[in-house]
C-alpha positions as CSV (number, residue, x, y, z in Angstrom):
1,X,84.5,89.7,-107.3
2,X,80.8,89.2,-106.5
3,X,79.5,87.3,-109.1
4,X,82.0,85.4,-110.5
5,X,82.1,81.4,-109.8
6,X,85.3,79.3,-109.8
7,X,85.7,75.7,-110.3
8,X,88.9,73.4,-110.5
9,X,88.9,70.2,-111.6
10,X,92.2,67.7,-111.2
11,X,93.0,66.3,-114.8
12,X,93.3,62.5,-114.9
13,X,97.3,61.7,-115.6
14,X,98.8,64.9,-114.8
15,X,98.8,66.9,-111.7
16,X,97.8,70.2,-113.8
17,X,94.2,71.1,-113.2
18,X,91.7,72.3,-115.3
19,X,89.9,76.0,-114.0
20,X,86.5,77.1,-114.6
21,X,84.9,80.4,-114.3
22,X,81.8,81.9,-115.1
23,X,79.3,84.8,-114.3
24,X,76.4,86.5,-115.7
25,X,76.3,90.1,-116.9
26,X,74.7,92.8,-119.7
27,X,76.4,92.9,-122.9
28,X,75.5,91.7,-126.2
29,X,77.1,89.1,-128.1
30,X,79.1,91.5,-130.3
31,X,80.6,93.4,-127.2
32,X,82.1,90.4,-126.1
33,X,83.3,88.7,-129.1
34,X,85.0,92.2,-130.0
35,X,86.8,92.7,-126.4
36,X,88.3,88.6,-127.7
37,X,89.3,89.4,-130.9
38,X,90.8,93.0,-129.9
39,X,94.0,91.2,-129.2
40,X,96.2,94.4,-128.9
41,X,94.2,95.4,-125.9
42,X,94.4,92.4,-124.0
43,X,97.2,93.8,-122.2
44,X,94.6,96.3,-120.7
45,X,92.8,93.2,-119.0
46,X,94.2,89.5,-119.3
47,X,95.9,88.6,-116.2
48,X,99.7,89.2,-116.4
49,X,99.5,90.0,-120.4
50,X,102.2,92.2,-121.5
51,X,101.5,91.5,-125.2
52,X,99.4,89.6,-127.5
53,X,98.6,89.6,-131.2
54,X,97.0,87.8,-134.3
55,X,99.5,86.7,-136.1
56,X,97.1,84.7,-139.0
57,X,93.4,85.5,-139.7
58,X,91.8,83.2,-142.0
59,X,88.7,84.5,-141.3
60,X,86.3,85.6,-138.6
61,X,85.9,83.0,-137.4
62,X,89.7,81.3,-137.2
63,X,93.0,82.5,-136.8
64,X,96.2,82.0,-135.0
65,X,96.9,84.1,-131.8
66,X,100.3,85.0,-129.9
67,X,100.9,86.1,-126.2
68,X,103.6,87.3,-124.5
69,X,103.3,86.9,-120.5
70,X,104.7,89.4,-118.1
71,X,105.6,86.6,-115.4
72,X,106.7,87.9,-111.6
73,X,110.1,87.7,-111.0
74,X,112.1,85.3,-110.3
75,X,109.9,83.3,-113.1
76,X,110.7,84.0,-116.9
77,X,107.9,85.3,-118.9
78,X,106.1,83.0,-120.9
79,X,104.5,82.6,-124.5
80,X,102.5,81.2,-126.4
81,X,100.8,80.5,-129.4
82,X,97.2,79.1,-130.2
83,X,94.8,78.2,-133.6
84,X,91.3,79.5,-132.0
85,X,88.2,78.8,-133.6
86,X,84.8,81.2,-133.2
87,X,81.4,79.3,-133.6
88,X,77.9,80.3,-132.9
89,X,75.2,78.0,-132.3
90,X,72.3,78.7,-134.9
91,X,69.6,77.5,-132.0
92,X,70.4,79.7,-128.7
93,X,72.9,81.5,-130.3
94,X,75.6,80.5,-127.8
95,X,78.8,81.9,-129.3
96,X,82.1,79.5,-128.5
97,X,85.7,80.7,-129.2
98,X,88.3,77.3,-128.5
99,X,91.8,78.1,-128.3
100,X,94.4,75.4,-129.0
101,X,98.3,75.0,-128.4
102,X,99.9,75.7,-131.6
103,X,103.7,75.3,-129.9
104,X,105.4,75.4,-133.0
105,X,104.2,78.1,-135.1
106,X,107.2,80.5,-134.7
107,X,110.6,79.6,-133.6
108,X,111.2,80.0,-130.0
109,X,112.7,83.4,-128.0
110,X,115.4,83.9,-126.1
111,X,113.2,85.8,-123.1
112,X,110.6,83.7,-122.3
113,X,109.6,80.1,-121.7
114,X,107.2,78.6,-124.5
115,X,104.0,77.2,-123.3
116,X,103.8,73.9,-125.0
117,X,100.1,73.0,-124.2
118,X,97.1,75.1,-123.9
119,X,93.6,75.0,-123.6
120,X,91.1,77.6,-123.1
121,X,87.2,78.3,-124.2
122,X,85.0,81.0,-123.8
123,X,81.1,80.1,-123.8
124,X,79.0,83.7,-124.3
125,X,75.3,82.2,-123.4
126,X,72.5,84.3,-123.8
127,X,69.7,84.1,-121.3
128,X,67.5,87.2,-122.8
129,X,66.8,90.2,-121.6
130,X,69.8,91.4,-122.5
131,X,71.9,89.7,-120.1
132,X,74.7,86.7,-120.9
133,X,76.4,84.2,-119.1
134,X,80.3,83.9,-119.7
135,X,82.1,81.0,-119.5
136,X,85.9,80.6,-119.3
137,X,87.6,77.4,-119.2
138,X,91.2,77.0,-119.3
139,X,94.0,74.1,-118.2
140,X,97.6,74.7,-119.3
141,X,101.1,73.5,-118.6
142,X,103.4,76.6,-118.4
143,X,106.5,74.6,-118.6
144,X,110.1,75.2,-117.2
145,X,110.6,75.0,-114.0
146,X,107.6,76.6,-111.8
147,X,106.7,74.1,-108.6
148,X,103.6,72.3,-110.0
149,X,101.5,74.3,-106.6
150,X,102.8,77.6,-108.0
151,X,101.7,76.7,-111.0
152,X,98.4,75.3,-109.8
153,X,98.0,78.8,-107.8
154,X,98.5,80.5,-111.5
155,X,96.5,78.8,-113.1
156,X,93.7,79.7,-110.8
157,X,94.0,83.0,-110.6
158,X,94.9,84.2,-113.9
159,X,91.5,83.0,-115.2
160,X,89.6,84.8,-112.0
161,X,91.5,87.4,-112.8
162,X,90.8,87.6,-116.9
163,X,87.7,87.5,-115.6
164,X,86.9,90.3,-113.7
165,X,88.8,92.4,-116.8
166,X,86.8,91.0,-119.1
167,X,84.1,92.9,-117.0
168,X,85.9,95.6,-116.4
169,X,86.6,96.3,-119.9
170,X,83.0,95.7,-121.1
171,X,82.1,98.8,-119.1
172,X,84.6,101.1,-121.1
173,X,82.4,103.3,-124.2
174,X,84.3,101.6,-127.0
175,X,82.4,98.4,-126.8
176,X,79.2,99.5,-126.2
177,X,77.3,100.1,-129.4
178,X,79.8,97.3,-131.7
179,X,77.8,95.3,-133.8
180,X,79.8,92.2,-135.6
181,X,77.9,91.1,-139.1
182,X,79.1,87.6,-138.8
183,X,77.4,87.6,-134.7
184,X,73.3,87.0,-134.0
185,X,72.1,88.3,-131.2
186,X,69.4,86.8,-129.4
């Protein structure tokens, strides 16, 4: 999609690599912190979701978050669980949601294969003018047995992908007038 930039980046010590993506678009803080945390809709625009869930909210600004992955056969579908922590910078008002591995949360199912480590971060920058720049970053190992270049060629699409939902999903009317007390907007 026009717009969007994608980096990768080998990881020292494994032969996973770590993706970056990032564009620039109109949208306020609060639209895009509510199209995260509306984890029943990712489904609608997270590459290859078929379900996904809070399944502990401490507050707004942590809880713990379960996916569900509707993998292409002949792979099984994975899962996962991560803690993710929101924070908002009080000087430019950069909003950060980290999401860490949390394998062993819930037991295991039957279906799918449990993705043991997991990294991801969304950086919402705001430039002015209404506009922000998005940041995704994500490395993961999705475990079982996926050919390290099919998992490599995953791992770097899926976050392309997310992407250019995440944009997609901004434009529909139920995000466009949210406002989140706990988010400042530039």
């Amino acid at each position: 999609m026009d717009g969007i930039k994608a980096y990768i980046q080998k990881q020292p010590d494994t032969k996973i690599r770590k993706v970056k993506v990032e564009t620039l678009t109109n949208a306020s803080l609060s639209n895009l912190v509510s199209i995260i945390k509306n984890a029943e809709h990712h489904k609608d625009w997270v590459f290859f979701n078929k379900s996904a869930c809070v399944i502990d909210k401490k507050s707004d600004y942590c809880w713990k978050y379960y996916a569900h992955t509707d993998s292409p056969w002949p792979v099984c579908d994975r899962d996962f669980i991560t803690d993710v922590f929101l924070s908002q910078d009080s000087i430019d008002y950069s909003v950060k949601i980290v999401s860490i591995g949390l394998p062993d949360f819930i037991p295991e199912k039957e279906d799918c294969v449990r993705i043991r480590t997991i990294y991801s971060q969304w950086t919402f920058n705001p430039i002015g003018n209404g506009m922000v720049n998005i940041t995704l970053e994500m490395a993961a190992d999705l475990g079982g047995k996926i050919p390290i270049w099919l998992m490599n060629l995953a791992l770097t699409k899926g976050p392309l992908e997310t992407m250019e939902g995440l944009l997609d999903e901004l434009e529909k009317n139920k995000y466009k007038n949210v406002k989140l007390g706990f988010i400042k907007e530039l």
